[in-house]
N, C-alpha and C positions, 0 to 999 in steps of 0.2 A: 504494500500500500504506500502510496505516495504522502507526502508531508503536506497537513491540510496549507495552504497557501490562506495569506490573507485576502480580504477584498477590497473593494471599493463600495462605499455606501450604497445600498439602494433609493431609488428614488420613482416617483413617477414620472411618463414620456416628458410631460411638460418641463418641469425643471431640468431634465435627462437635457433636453435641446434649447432652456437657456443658456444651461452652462455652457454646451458645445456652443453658441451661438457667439459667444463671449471669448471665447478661443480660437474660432475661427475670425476673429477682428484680427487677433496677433498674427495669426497665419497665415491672412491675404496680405499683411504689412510684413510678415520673414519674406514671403514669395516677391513681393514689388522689388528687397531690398536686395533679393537675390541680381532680379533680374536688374535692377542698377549698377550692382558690381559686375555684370557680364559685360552691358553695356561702357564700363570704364577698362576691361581688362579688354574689349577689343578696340579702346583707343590706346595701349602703353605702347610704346616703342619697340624697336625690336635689333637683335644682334646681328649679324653674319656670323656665317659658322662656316669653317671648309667642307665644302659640299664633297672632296674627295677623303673625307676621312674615311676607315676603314671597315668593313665592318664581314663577319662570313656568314654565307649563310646556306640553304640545300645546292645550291648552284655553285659552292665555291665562294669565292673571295669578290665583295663589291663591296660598295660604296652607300657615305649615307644619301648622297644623289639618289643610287637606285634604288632605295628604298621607298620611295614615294612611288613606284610604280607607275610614274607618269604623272601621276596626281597633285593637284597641286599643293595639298595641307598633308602634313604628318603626324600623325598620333601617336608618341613613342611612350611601353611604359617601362620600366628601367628593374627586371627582374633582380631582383637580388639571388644569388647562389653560394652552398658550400658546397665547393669544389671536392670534389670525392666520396660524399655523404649521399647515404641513400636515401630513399626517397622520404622517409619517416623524417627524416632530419633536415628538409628543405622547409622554406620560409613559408611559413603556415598562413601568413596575412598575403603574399605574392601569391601564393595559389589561392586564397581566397577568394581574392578582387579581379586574376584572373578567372578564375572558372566561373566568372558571369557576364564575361564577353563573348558573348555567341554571335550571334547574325551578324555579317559586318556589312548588308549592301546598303541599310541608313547610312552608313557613312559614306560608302565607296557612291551613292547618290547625290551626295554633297560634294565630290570633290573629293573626299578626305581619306588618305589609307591609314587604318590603323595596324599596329606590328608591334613586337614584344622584343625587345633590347634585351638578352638574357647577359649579365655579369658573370658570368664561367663560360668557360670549351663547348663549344656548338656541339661536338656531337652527344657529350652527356647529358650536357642539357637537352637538347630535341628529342631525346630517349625521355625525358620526364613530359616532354608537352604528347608525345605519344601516347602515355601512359594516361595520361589525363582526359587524351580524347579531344584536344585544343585544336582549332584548324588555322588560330591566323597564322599572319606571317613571321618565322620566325628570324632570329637572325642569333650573334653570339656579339657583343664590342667588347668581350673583355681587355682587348689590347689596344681599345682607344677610346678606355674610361677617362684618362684624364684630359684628354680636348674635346668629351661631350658633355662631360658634368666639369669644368672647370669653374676653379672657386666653389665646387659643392663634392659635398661627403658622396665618397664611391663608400657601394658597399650597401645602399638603403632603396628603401621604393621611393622613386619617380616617376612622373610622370612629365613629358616636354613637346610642346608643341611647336611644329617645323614650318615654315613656308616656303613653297620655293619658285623663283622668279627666274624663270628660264634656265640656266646652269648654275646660278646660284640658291644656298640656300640660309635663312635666315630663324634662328630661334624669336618666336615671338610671347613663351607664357612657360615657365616650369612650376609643380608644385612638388609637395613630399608629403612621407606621415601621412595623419589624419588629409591630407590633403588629394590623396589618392582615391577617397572614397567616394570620389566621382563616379568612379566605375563598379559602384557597389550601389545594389537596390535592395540585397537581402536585411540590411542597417536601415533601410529606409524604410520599408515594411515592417521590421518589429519593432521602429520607433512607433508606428500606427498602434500596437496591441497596448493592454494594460500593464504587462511588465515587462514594456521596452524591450534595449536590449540584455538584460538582465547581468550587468557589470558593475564593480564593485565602484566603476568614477562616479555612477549612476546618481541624478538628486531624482530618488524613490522612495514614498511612503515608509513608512518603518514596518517592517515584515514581508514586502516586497520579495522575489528571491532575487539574489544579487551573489553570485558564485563563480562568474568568469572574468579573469582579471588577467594582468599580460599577456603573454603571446599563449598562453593557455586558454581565451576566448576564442581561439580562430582552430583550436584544436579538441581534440575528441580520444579517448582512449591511446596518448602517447601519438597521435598522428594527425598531421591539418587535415580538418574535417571532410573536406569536398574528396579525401583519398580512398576514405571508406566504398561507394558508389563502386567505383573502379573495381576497387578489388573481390568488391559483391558479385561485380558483371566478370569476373574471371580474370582480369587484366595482370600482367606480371610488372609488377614495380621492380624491377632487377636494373640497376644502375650500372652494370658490369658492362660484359661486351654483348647481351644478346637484345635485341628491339625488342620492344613493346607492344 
């Protein structure tokens, strides 16, 4: 039997739908404020980058040029990796935030190609986005971490958006952290329930359940959570030399 959870008062419909009525005032003012800071982050300025830096990917050795696939914007997100560790011991919140990037023709519609920067050796790594069942683009920069994150921590999740103007190409927006969670809707959705995401940052009722706290939120019995699926559906996590 599970631990009785506390609740939330009851109430009749009517007061049910002032309160919400009352909270949806702050929520249509978070949404305007939202979309104000979109509206200032596509006026900031932006960098040149060398369009010929380096990068490998299923094809061999290119560029972050070809990475745009012709396209004019780039979505890069900057996987974190440890190099040699198997799959149990990979970045629990990078497989999180990836395994809910699926469809990519909204973007590829826009204009825009999204691809996955992984920070280790291409081919061990592409054995783990196998493993997962990922289809976008892959690639590996580990050997031109520092002229794509310069002046920023290698080694973390980002996220960096590219434009490119003919044969050059220009960084116009990076974020990190919590700032990644752009690419996450599963956080979105349980902020909708009555016990959120049920984490210890959490400002929640008292008795609330509140149980998942660092990189042990994004994990499940010793392993990041979205691994479980795979290996239900048969899938071999083997990091070694045999595909996935």
């Amino acid at each position: 039997m599970k631990q009785e959870l506390a609740l939330p008062k009851v109430v009749d419909r009517a007061t049910y739908q002032t309160e919400l009525d009352a909270l949806r005032v702050r929520e249509k003012a978070h949404t305007r404020e939202g979309d104000a800071i979109a509206a200032a982050r596509r006026r900031l300025p932006m960098v040149e980058v060398d369009a010929a830096i380096p990068l490998v990917g299923e094809s061999g050795a290119l560029t972050l040029l070809d990475a745009f696939e012709g396209r004019r914007l780039l979505i890069a997100y900057y996987f974190m990796w440890h190099k040699g560790k198997p799959s149990a011991e990979q970045c629990e919140g990078c497989t999180w935030f990836t395994s809910q990037v699926r469809e990519l023709s909204p973007f590829h519609a826009r204009d825009v190609t999204y691809a996955t920067f992984a920070q280790g050796p291409f081919e061990e790594s592409l054995r783990y986005r196998g493993f997962m069942g990922w289809k976008m683009p892959w690639y590996s920069a580990q050997d031109s971490l520092d002229m794509l994150l310069a002046g920023r921590r290698i080694g973390m999740m980002q996220l960096i958006c590219y434009l490119r103007q003919g044969a050059k190409v220009f960084e116009t927006y990076w974020t990190w952290m919590r700032g990644v969670e752009a690419m996450d809707n599963c956080y979105r959705l349980l902020d909708l329930t009555v016990y959120g995401r049920q984490e210890l940052w959490e400002d929640s009722p008292t008795g609330w359940p509140q149980r998942w706290e660092g990189k042990h939120r994004m994990r499940t019995n010793g392993r990041p959570t979205s691994q479980w699926p795979r290996l239900g559906a048969g899938y071999s996590d083997d990091m070694g030399t045999s595909s996935c």
